[in-house]
TORBA-447063 format. One record per residue (C-alpha): residue number from 1; x, y, z; residue in three letters. Coordinates in pm, 1 decimal, padded with zeros to 6 digits. Example, Ala and Ser with C-alpha at 12.3 -4.5 7.8 and 13.67 -1.06 7.14 Angstrom:
REM TORBA-447063
<resi=1&X=01230.0&Y=-00450.0&Z=00780.0&resn=ALA> .
<resi=2&X=01367.0&Y=-00106.0&Z=00714.0&resn=SER> .
This chain:
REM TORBA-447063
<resi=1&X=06803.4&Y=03611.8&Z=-06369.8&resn=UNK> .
<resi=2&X=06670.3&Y=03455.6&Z=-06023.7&resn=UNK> .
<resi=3&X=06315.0&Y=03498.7&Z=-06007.9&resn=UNK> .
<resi=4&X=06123.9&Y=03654.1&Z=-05713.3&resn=UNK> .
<resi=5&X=06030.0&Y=03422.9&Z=-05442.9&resn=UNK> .
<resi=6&X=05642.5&Y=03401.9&Z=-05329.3&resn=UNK> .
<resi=7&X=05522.2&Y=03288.3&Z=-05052.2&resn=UNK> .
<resi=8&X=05255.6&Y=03032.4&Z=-05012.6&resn=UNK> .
<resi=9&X=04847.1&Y=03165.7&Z=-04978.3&resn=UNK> .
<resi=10&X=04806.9&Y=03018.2&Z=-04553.9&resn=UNK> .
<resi=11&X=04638.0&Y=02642.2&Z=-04558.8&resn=UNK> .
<resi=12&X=04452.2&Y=02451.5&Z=-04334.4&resn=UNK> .
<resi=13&X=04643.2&Y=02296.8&Z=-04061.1&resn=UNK> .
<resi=14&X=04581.4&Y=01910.3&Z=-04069.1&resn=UNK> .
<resi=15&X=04589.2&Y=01924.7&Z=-03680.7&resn=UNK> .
<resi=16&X=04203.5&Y=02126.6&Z=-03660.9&resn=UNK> .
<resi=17&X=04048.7&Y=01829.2&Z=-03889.7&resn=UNK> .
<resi=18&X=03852.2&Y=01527.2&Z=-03789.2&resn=UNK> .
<resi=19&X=03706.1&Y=01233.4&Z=-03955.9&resn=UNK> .
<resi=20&X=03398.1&Y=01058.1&Z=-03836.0&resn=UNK> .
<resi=21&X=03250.9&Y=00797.0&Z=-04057.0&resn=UNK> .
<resi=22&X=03415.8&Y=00926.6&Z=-04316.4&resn=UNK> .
<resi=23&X=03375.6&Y=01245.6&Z=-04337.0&resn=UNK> .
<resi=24&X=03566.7&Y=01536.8&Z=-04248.7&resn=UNK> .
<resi=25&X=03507.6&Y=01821.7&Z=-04024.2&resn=UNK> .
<resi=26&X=03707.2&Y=02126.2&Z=-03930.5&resn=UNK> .
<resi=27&X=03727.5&Y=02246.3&Z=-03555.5&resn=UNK> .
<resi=28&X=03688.4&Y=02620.6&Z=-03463.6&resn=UNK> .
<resi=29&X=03986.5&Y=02671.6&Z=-03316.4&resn=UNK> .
<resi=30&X=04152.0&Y=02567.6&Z=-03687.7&resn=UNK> .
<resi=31&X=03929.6&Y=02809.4&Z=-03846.1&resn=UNK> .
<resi=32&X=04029.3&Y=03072.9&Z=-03624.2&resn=UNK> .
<resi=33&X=04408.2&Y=02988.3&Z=-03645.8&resn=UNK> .
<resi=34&X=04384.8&Y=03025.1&Z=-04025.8&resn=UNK> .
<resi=35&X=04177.3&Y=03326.2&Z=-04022.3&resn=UNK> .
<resi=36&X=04425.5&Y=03542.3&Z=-03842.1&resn=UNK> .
<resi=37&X=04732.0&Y=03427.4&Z=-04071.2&resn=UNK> .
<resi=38&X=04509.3&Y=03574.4&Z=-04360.7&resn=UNK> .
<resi=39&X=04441.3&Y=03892.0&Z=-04154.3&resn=UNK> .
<resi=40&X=04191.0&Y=03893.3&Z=-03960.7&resn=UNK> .
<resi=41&X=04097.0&Y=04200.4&Z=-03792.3&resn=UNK> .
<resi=42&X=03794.5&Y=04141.6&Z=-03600.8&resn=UNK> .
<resi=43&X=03493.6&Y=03971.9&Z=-03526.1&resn=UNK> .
<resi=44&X=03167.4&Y=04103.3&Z=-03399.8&resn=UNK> .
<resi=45&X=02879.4&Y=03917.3&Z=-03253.2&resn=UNK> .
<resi=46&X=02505.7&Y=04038.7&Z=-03201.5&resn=UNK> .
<resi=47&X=02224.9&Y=03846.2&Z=-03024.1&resn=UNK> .
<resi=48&X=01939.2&Y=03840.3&Z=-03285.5&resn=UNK> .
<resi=49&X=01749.5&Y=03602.0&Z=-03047.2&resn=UNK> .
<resi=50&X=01759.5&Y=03530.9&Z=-02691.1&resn=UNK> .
<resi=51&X=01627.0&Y=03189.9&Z=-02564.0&resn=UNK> .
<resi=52&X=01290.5&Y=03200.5&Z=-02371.5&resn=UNK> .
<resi=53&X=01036.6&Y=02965.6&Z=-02288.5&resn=UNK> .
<resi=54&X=00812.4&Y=03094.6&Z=-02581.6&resn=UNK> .
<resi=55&X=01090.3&Y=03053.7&Z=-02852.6&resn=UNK> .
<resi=56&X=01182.3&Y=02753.8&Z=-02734.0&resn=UNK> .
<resi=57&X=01486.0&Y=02820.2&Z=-02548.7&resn=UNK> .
<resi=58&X=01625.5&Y=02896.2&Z=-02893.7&resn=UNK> .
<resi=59&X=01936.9&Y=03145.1&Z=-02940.0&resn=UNK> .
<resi=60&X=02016.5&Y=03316.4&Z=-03237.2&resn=UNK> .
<resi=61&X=02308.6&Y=03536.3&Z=-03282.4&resn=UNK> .
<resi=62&X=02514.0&Y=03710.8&Z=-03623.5&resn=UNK> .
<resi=63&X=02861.1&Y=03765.4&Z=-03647.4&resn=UNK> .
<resi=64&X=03049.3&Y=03943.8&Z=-03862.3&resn=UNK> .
<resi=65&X=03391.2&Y=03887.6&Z=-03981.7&resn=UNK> .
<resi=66&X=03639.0&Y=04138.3&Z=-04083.0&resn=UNK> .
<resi=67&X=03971.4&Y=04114.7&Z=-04279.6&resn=UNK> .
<resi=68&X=04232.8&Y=04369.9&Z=-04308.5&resn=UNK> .
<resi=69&X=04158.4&Y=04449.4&Z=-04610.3&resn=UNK> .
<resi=70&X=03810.9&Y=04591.1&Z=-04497.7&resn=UNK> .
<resi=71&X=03664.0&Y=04232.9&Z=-04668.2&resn=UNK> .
<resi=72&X=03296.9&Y=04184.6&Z=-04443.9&resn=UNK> .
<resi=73&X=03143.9&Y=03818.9&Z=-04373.8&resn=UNK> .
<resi=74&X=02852.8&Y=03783.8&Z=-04237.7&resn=UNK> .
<resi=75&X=02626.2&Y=03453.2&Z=-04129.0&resn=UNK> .
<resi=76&X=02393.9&Y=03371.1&Z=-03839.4&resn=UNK> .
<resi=77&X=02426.5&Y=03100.6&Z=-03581.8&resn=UNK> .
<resi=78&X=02128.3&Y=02918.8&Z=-03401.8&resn=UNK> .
<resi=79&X=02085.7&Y=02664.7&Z=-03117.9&resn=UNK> .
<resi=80&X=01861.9&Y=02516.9&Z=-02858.5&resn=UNK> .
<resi=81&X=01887.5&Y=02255.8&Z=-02654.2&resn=UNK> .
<resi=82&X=01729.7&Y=01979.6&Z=-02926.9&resn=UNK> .
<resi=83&X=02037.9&Y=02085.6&Z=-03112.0&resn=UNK> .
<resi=84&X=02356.8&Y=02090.0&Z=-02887.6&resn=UNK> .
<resi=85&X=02518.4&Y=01854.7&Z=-02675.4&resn=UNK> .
<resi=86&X=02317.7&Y=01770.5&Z=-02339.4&resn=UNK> .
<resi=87&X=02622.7&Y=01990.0&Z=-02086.8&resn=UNK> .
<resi=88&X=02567.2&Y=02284.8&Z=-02321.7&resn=UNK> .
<resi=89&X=02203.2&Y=02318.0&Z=-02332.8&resn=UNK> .
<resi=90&X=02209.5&Y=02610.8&Z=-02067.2&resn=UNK> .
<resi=91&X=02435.5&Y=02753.1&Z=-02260.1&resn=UNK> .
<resi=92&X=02247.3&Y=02753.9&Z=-02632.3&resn=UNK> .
<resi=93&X=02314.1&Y=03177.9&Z=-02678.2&resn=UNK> .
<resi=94&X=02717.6&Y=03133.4&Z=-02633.7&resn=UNK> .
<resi=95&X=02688.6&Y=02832.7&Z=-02882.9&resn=UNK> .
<resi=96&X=02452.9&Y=03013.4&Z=-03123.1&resn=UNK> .
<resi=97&X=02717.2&Y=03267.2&Z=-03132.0&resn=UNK> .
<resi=98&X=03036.5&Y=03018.0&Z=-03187.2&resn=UNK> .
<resi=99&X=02794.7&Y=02877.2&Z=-03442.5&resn=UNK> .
<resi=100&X=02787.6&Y=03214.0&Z=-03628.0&resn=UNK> .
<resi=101&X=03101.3&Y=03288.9&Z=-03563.1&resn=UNK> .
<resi=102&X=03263.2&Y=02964.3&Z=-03755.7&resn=UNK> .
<resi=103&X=03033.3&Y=03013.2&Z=-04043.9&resn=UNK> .
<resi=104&X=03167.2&Y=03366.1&Z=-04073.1&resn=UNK> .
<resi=105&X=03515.7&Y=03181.9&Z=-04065.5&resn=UNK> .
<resi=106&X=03479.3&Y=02937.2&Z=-04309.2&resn=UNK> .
<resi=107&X=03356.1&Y=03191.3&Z=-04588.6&resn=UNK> .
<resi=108&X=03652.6&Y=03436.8&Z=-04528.4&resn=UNK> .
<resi=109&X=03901.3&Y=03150.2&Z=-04498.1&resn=UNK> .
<resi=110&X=03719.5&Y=02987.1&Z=-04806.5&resn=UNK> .
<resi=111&X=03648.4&Y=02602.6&Z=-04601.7&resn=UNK> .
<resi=112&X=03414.9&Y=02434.9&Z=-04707.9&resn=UNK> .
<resi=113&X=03446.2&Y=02156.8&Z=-04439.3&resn=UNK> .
<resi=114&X=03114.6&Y=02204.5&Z=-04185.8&resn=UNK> .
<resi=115&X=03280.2&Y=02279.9&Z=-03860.7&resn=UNK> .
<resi=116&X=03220.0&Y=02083.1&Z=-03584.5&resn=UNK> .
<resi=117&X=03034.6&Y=02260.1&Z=-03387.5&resn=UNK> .
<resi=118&X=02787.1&Y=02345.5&Z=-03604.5&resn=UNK> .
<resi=119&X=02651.3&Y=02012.7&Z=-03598.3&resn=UNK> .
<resi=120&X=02314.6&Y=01957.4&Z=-03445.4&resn=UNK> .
<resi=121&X=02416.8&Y=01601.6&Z=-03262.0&resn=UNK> .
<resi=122&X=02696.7&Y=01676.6&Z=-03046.3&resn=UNK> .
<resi=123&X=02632.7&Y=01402.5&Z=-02821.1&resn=UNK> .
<resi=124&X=02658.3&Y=01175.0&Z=-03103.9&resn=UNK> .
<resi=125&X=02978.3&Y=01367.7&Z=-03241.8&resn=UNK> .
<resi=126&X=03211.3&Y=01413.4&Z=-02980.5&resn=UNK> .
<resi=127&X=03046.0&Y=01160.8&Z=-02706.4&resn=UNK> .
<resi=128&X=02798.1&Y=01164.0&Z=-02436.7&resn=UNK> .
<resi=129&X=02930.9&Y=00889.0&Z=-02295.7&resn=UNK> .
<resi=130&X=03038.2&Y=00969.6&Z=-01966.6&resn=UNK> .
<resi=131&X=02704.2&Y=01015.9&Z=-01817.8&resn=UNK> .
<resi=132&X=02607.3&Y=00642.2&Z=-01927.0&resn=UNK> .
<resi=133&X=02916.7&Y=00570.0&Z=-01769.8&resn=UNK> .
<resi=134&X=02885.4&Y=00698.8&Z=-01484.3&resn=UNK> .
<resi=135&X=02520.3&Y=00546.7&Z=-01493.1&resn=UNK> .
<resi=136&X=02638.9&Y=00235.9&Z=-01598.3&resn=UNK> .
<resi=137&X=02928.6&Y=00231.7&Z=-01368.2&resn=UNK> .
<resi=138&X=02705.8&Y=00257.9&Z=-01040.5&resn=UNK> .
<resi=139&X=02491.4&Y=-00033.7&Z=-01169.4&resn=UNK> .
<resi=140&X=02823.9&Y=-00266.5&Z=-01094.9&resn=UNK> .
<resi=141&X=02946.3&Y=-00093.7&Z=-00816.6&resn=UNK> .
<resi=142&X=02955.5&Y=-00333.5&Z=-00556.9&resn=UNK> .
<resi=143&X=02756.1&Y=-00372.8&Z=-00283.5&resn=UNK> .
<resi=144&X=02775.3&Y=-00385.6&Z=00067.6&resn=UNK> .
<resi=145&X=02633.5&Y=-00646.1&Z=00218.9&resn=UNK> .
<resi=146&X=02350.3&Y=-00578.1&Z=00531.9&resn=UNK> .
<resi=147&X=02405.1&Y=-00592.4&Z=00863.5&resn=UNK> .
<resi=148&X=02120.1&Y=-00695.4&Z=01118.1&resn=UNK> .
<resi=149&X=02007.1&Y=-00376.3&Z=01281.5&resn=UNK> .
<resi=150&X=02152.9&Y=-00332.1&Z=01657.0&resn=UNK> .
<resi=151&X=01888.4&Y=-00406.2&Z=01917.4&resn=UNK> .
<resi=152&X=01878.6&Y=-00264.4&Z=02239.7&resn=UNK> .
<resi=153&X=01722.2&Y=-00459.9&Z=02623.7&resn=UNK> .
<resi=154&X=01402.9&Y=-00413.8&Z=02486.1&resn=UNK> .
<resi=155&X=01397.3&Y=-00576.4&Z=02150.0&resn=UNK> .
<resi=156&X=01363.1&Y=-00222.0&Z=01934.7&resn=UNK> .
<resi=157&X=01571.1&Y=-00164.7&Z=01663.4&resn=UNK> .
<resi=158&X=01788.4&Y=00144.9&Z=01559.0&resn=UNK> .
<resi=159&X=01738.9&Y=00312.9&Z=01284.8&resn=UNK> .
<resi=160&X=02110.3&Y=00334.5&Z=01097.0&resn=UNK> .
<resi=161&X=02181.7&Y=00519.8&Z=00778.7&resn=UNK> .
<resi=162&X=02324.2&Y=00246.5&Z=00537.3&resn=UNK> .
<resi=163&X=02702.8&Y=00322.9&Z=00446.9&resn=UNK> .
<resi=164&X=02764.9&Y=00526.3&Z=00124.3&resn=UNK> .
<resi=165&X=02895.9&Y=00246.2&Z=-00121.0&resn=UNK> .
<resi=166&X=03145.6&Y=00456.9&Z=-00327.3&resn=UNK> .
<resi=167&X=03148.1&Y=00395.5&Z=-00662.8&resn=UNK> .
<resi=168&X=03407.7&Y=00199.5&Z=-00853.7&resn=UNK> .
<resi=169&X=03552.8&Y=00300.8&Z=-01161.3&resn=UNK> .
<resi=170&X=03797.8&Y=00195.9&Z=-01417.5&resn=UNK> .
<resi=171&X=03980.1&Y=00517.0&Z=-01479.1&resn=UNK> .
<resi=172&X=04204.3&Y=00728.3&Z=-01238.7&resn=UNK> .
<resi=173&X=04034.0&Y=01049.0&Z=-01025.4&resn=UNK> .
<resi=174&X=04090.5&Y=01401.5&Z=-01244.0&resn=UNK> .
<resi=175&X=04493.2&Y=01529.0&Z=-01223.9&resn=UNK> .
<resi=176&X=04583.3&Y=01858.4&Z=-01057.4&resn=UNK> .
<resi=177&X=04691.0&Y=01986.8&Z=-01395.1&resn=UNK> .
<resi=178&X=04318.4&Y=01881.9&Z=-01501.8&resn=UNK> .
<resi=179&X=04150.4&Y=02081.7&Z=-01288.1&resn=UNK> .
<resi=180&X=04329.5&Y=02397.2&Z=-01319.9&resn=UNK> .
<resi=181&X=04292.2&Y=02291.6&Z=-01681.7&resn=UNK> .
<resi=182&X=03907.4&Y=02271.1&Z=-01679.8&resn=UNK> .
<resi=183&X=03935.1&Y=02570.8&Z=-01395.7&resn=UNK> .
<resi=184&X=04091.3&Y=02824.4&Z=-01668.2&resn=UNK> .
<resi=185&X=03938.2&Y=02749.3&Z=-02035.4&resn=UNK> .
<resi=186&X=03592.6&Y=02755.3&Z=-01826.4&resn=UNK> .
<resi=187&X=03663.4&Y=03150.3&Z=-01723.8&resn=UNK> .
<resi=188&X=03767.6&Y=03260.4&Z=-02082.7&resn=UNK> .
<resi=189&X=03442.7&Y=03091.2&Z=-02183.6&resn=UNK> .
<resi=190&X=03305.4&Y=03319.9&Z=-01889.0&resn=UNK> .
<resi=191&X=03141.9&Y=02985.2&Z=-01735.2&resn=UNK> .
<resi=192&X=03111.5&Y=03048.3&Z=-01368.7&resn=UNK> .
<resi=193&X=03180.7&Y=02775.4&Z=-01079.1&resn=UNK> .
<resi=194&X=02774.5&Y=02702.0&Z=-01005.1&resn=UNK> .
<resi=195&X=02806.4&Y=02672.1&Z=-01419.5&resn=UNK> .
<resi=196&X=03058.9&Y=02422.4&Z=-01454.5&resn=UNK> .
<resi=197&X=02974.1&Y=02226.1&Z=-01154.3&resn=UNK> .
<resi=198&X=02620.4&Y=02215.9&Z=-01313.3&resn=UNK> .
<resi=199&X=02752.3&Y=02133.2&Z=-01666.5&resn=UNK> .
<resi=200&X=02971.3&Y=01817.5&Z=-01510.3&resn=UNK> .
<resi=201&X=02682.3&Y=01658.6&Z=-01272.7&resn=UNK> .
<resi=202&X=02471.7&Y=01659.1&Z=-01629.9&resn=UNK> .
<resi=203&X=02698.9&Y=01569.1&Z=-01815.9&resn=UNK> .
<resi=204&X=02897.4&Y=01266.8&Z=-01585.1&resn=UNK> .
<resi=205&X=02656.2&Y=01240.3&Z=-01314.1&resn=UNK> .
<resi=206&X=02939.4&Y=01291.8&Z=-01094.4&resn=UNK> .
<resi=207&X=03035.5&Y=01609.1&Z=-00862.5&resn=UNK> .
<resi=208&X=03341.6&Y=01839.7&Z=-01019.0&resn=UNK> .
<resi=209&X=03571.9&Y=01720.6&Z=-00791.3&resn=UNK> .
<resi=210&X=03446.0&Y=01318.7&Z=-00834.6&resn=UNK> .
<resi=211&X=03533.9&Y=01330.6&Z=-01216.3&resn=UNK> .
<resi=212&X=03772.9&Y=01069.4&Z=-01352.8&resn=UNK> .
<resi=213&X=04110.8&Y=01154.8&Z=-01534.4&resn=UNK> .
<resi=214&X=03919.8&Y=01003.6&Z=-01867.7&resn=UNK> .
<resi=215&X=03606.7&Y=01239.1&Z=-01828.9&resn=UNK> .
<resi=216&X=03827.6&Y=01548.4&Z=-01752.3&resn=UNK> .
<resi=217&X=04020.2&Y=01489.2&Z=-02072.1&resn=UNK> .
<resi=218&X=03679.2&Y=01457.0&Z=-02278.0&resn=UNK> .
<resi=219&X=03574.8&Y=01791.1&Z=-02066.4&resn=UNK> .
<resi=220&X=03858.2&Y=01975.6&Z=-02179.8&resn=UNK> .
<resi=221&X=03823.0&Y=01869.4&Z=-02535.7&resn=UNK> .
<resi=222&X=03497.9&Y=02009.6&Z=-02531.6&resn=UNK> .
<resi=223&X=03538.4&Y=02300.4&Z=-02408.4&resn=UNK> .
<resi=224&X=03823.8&Y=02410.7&Z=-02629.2&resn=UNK> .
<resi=225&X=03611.0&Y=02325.1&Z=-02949.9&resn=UNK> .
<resi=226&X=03344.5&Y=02567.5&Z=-02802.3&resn=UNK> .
<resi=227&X=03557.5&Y=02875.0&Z=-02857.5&resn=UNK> .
């Protein structure tokens, strides 16, 4: 007599895992993706904490994960900007929230990987390195030699604003398909324009449109793991 065929309990997709110095962390987005083939009906998120000056600029929020099964997770999320990555520090109560959110995940999905973003040194994690780029990349940039000022009859000199020495880099400007990349994940994450432009000149040291096709990749990584 055949027996019944079961199916498989959902796993982990190897795809939303990373490895730095040797150990493993999951991303959100993997937790998420896992979560709703187990049936996941919801999630809600309440501010516990909004930053101030007297709190520290600290955020704390709680979410609250549901299953279709009526199965409740709860867990609370915190950040500041001592504890996030230098382009999301105006941002600490939307990362408080993810925070809360992937802890939430990983005990209704049953991971017991720490999620990426939980981590307190982003900038170590998933680089800060395009600002020192940027920094170290205008250190190099060539410069123009001086020209002696223009005189007139009389002997006086003009006053001439020195020509802008642009700045030389290694890697391509950002693609079209960048852009309207960066452009779109940034309004789910309901970042404004005066937002993002702010995020990228702390982050690169560079102007939005100025980024290079390297920095918009790292951009776009970033912003997808802060779901």
């Amino acid at each position: 007599m055949e027996q019944p065929k079961t199916s498989s309990p959902p796993v982990l997709d190897d795809r939303f895992t990373i490895n730095i110095k040797g150990r493993d962390f999951v991303l959100y987005t993997g937790l998420l993706d896992l979560a709703h083939r187990k049936g996941l009906k919801g999630i809600t998120v309440e501010a516990i904490q909004y930053p101030t000056k007297d709190n520290g600029m600290e955020g704390i929020c709680k979410a609250t994960v549901e299953s279709k099964d009526g199965e409740e997770y709860t867990e609370i999320g915190d950040a500041n900007p001592r504890n996030v990555a230098s382009y999301i520090a105006g941002h600490v109560l939307r990362m408080a929230a993810t925070r809360a959110k992937a802890r939430a995940l990983r005990d209704f999905v049953n991971v017991g990987m720490t999620c990426l973003e939980e981590l307190g040194d982003m900038d170590d994690v998933i680089g800060n390195n395009g600002a020192k780029t940027a920094s170290n990349t205008k250190k190099t940039a060539k410069r123009q030699p001086k020209a002696n000022p223009p005189t007139d009859d009389q002997g006086s000199t003009e006053t001439q604003k020195s020509p802008v020495t642009p700045i030389i880099t290694g890697s391509p400007k950002m693609s079209t398909a960048q852009k309207t990349a960066i452009l779109n994940l940034s309004k789910r994450r309901g970042i404004n324009e005066e937002e993002l432009k702010t995020m990228v000149e702390d982050a690169y040291n560079v102007t939005f449109d100025q980024m290079t096709s390297k920095d918009a990749a790292q951009f776009i990584r970033s912003l997808q793991q802060a779901a």
